[in-house]
Each structure stands twice: as C-alpha cells, then as structure tokens.
PLY file of the C-alpha trace (Angstrom):
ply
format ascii 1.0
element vertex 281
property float x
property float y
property float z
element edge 280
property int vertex1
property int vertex2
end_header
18.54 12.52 3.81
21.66 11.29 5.16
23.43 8.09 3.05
23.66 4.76 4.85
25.49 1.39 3.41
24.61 -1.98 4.88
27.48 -4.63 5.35
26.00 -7.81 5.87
28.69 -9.78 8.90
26.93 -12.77 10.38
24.00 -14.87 8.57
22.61 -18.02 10.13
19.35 -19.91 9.57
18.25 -22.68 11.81
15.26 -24.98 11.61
12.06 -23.62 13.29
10.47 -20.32 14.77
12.63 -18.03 16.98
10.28 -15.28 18.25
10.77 -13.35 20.60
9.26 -13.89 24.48
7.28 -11.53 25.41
8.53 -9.12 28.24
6.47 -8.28 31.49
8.02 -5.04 31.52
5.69 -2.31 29.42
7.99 0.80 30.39
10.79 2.18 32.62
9.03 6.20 33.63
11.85 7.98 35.64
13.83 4.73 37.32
10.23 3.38 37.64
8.97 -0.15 35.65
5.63 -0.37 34.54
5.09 -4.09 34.70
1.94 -6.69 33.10
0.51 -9.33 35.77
-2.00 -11.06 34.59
-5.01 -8.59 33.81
-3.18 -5.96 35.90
-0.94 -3.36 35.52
1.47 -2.49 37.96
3.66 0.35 38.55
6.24 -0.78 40.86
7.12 2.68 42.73
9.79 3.84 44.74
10.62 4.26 48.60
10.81 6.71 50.79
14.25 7.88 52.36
12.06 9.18 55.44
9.35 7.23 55.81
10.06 3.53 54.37
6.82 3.93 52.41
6.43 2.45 48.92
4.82 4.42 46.55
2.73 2.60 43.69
-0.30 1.45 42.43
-1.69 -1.70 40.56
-4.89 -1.26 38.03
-6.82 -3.74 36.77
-7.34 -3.70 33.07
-10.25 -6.37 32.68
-7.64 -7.04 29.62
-4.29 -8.39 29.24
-1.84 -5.29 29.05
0.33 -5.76 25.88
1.99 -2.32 25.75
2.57 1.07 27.74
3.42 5.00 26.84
4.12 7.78 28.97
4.14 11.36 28.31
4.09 14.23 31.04
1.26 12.69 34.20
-0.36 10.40 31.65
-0.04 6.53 30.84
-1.43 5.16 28.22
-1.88 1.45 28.47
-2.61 -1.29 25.30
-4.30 -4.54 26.15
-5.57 -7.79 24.77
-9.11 -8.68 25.26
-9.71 -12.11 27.02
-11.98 -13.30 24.74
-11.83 -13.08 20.70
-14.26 -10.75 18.74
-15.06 -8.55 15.63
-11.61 -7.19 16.19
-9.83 -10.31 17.28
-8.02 -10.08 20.58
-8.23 -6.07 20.31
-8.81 -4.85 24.21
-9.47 -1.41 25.60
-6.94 1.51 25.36
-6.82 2.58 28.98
-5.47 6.43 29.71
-4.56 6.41 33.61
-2.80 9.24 36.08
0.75 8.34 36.11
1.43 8.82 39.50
-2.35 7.23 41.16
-2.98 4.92 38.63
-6.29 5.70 38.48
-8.21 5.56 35.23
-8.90 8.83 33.27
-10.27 7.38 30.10
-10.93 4.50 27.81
-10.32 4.73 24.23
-9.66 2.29 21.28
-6.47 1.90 19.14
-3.92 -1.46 18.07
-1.07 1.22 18.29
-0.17 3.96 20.08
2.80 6.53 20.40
3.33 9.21 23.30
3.89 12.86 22.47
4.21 15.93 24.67
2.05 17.12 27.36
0.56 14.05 28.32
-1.14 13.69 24.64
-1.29 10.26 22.57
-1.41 8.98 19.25
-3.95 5.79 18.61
-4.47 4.38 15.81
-7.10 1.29 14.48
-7.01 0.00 10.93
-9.81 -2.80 9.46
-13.37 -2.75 8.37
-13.35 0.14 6.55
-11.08 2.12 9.45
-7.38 3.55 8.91
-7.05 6.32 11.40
-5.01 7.79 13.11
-6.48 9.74 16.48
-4.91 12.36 18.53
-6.35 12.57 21.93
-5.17 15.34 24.85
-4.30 14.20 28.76
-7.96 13.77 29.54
-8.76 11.64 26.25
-10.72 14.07 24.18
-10.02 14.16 20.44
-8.23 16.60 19.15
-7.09 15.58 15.47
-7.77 12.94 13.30
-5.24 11.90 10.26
-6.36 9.13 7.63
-3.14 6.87 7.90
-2.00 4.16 10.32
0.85 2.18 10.88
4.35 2.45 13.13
4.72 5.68 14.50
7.84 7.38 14.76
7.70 10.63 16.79
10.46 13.14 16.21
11.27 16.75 16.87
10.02 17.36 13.16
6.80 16.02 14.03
5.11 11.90 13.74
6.41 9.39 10.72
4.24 6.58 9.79
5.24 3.53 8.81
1.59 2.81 7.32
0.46 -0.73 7.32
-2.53 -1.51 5.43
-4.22 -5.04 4.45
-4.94 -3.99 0.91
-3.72 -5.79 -2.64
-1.99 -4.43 -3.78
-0.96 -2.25 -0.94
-1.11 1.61 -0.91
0.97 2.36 2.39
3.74 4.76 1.83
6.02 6.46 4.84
3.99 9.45 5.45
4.27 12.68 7.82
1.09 13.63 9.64
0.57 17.11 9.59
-1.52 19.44 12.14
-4.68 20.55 10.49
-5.40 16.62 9.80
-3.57 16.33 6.36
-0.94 13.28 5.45
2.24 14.13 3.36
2.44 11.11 1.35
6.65 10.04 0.85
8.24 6.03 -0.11
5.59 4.03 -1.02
5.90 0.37 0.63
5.88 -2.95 -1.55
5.01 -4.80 1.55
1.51 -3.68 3.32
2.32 -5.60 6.75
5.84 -4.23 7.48
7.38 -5.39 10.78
7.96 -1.98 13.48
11.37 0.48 11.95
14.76 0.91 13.93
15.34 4.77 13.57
18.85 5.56 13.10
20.73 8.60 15.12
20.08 11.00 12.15
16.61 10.37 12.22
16.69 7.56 9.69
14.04 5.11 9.35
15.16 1.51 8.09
12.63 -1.68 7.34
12.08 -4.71 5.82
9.91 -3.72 2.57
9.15 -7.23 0.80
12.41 -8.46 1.67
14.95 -5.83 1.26
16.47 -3.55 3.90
14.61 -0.12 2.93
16.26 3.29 4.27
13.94 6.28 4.45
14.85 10.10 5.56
13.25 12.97 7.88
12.29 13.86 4.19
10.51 11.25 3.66
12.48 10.11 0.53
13.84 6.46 0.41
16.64 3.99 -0.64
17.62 0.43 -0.99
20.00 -0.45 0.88
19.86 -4.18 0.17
18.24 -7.36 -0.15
18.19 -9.60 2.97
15.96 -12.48 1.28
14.18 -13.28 -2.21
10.63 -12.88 -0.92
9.32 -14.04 -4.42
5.99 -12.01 -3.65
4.67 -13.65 -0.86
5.63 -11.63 2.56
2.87 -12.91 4.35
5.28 -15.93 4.76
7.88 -14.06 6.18
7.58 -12.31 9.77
10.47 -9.94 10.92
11.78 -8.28 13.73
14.77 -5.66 14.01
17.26 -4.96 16.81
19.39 -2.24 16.45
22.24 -1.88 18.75
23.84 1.95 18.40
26.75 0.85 20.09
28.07 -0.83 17.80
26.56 0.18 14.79
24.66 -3.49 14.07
21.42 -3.99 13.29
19.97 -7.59 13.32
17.56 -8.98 11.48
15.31 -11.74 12.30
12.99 -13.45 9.79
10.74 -16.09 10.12
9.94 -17.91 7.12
7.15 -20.53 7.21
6.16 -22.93 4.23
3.18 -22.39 1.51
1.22 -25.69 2.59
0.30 -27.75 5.39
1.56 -29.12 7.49
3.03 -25.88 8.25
7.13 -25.94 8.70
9.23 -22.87 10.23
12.72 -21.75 9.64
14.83 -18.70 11.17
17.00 -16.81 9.35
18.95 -14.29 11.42
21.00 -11.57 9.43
23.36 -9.07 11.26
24.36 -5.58 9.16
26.96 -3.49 10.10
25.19 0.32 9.18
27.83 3.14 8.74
26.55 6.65 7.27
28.37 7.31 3.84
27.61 11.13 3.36
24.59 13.02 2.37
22.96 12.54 -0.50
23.12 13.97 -3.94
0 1
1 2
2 3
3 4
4 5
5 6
6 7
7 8
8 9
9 10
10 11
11 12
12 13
13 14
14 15
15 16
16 17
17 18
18 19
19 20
20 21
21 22
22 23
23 24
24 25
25 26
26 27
27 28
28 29
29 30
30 31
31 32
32 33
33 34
34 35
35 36
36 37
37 38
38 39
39 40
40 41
41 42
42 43
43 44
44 45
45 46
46 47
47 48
48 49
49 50
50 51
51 52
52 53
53 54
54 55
55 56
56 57
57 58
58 59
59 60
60 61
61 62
62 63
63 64
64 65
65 66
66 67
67 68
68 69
69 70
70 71
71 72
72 73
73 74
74 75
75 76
76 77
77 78
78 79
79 80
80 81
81 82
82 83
83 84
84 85
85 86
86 87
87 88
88 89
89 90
90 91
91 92
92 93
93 94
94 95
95 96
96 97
97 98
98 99
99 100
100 101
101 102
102 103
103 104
104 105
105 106
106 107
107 108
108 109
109 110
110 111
111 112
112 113
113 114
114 115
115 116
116 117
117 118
118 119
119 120
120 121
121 122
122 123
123 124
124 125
125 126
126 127
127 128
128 129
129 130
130 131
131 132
132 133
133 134
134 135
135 136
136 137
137 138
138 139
139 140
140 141
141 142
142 143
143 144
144 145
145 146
146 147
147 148
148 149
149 150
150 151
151 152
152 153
153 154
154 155
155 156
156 157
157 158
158 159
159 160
160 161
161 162
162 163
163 164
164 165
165 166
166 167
167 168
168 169
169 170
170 171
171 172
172 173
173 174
174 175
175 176
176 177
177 178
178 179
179 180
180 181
181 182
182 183
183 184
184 185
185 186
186 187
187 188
188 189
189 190
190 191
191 192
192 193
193 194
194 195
195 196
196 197
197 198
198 199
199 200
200 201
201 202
202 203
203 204
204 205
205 206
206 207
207 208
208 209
209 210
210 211
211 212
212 213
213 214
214 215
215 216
216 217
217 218
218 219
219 220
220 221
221 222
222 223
223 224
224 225
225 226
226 227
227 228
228 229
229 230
230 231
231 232
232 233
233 234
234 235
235 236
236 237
237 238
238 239
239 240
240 241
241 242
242 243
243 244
244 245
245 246
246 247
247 248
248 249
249 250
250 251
251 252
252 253
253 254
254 255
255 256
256 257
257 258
258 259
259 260
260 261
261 262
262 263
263 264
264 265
265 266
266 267
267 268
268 269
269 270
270 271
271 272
272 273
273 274
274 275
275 276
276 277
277 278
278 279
279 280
C-alpha cells in the first residue's frame, strides 16, 4: 500500500457530547434527494420542462428510515423499528423501484452497501449471526460471506471493516471474495470501530483503540498515530471521522464519557493534516 503520515494541526476538547444531528437527507440519485419524514420516505423528483409535472413518490416504511443506497433502478432503504425488540430498534430493510417507489422486497440487515446492477450488500451481526448477505435487484440471495462490519466497495471488490461484540475481539479488515470465502488482513484491537474515511488511493484509515490506523487495497496496515490513551476501555470512547479531500484534513471527533455514574461527557476534536509519503517498502 501507499505510505501516509498524519500531522496533527488543531486539538480542542470541550465539556460535554458533540454528536452529530442527524440529517433528513438519506441520498442525492442523479440531482435527486432521497429524504426521511417521519415513517416515510420520500423521493423528491424533478419537473417537467413540457408539462410542469413533478415526478416522485413517497413510501411508507411502517419504520423510521435511517439510511438509503442506490445502485442501477434499485433503492435500498434502512429503518428503525418504532418499537424496541430482540434486536433493539432494528427495522425492516426495504428494496423499492427507484423511479415508482414501489416496494420490491423486504429483507433484514443493520448495514448495507450498494454495488452494481441494482445488487446490495446487508449485513446483521448478534445472537449467534455475523453475515454478510448479497442479494440481486429483486432481493434473492445470491452469496453469503461470514464477516460483518463497514463496507467499503471498490473496483477491487468489498473491504470490511468487521465489527464484532466479542472479548477479546477477532475482527480484522477483510476482503470478501466471490465463492463466499473472507481473506482475513489487519486484525482490529477495537471490536466496535466507528465507520473508515477511504483515502484517494484506496486507503482505509480508523480509529483502532485509540490510534489513527491506516490500512491498504492489500489489506496490510500501519500506525499512523495515537489520537488518545484509550487505557483499554473503548467502549468509553465514541468517534466519528470527516475527511475533507480538499484540503487534505481529516477530523476527528471523540466522545469520551466517564467510568461511573452519574455519567459526564467530554469532546475532544482532533484535526490531521494526511499527505502520502511514498509507497511502501
């Protein structure tokens, strides 16, 4: 893989949690937003240069839509149930017609990822389940891959940033490969990593148990450095990445909460300048 260095710039931390609000807008398919409202989702259309006539659809979910993936005339559509189960908030994984809106099939998966000709990735880890499920434009199953986490689809085929629940953990960055079998690469210190930034070269980066982890198309991975002393307990610590390729910055957003109760928040936002440094040797 290619060589990256981290410069740490900026580094402020401020009393409380900062997440981040959630957005109503799931997707942007060709100039189009795919919006959340309420239990609905909406695509909001275009209009016609000859007649005036809006095209569009709404379709309701019977869930709270969380997230949204399009690939070729397919949508795939995440929700969270209304009411709290087995599975927590987990809703259905609705597969609807792009262009009508109208429902083609319901599946099951926390995460998703679209790949070509209208076919998705979903995958579902917990009570004995860490899958990963391929399913074609009309929702039949096609592949199944024992491995779930982030997904990160490139022309080389699907990355997974595998997030398990297991003590120690035994995720790793894997590639899936077609007849079902995982290519196992890093392994992961931290089992509940936050979702990667993927740099122009096809880099992965994370937050493995507190330092900034950089992993390759080939799977292998690198330190890059330490953006806080964890001390072995991540599940205090909850982080999100922004990576602007503009200017080269990625930021870094960790929310640290204390040990005991009652239960105190802090933010501590890091900003990285990322410059490539060469291949590797």
């Amino acid at each position: 893989m290619g060589r990256w260095r981290a410069t740490e710039s900026d580094r402020v931390t401020v009393d409380g949690s900062a997440y981040p609000p959630r957005s109503a807008e799931l997707a942007v398919v060709g100039g189009r937003a795919v919006v959340s409202a309420g239990t609905e989702v909406v695509s909001a259309g275009t209009v016609s240069a000859g007649t005036g006539a809006e095209s569009g659809w709404r379709h309701e979910c019977g869930a709270r839509p969380r997230a949204a993936y399009a690939s070729a005339d397919r949508l795939l559509v995440l929700t969270d149930s209304l009411d709290y189960h087995a599975w927590g908030h987990l809703g259905p994984a609705l597969l609807l017609d792009l262009e009508t809106g109208e429902r083609v099939a319901e599946l099951r998966g926390e995460r998703a990822a679209a790949v070509s000709g209208g076919r998705f990735l979903l995958g579902l880890e917990g009570y004995g389940t860490f899958s990963t499920w391929l399913h074609d434009r009309d929702g039949a199953l096609l592949t199944t891959w024992h491995s779930y986490g982030h997904y990160v689809v490139d022309p080389d085929g699907v990355r997974v940033v595998e997030c398990d629940r297991r003590r120690p953990t035994r995720s790793a960055v894997v590639r899936l490969l077609p007849d079902g079998s995982v290519e196992r690469g890093h392994a992961l210190h931290d089992g509940q990593v936050a979702a990667p930034v993927v740099l122009p070269d096809g880099t992965v980066v994370v937050v493995d148990g507190g330092t900034l982890l950089a992993v390759g198309p080939d799977l292998r991975g690198e330190v890059l450095v330490e953006v806080l002393d964890v001390g072995g307990e991540s599940w205090r610590f909850t982080t999100t990445l922004d990576w602007d390729a503009g200017e080269g910055a990625l930021l870094v957003t960790v929310v640290e909460r204390t040990r005991d109760v009652p239960v105190v928040h802090k933010t501590h936002r890091v900003l990285y300048a990322l410059r490539p440094v060469g291949p590797a040797v």
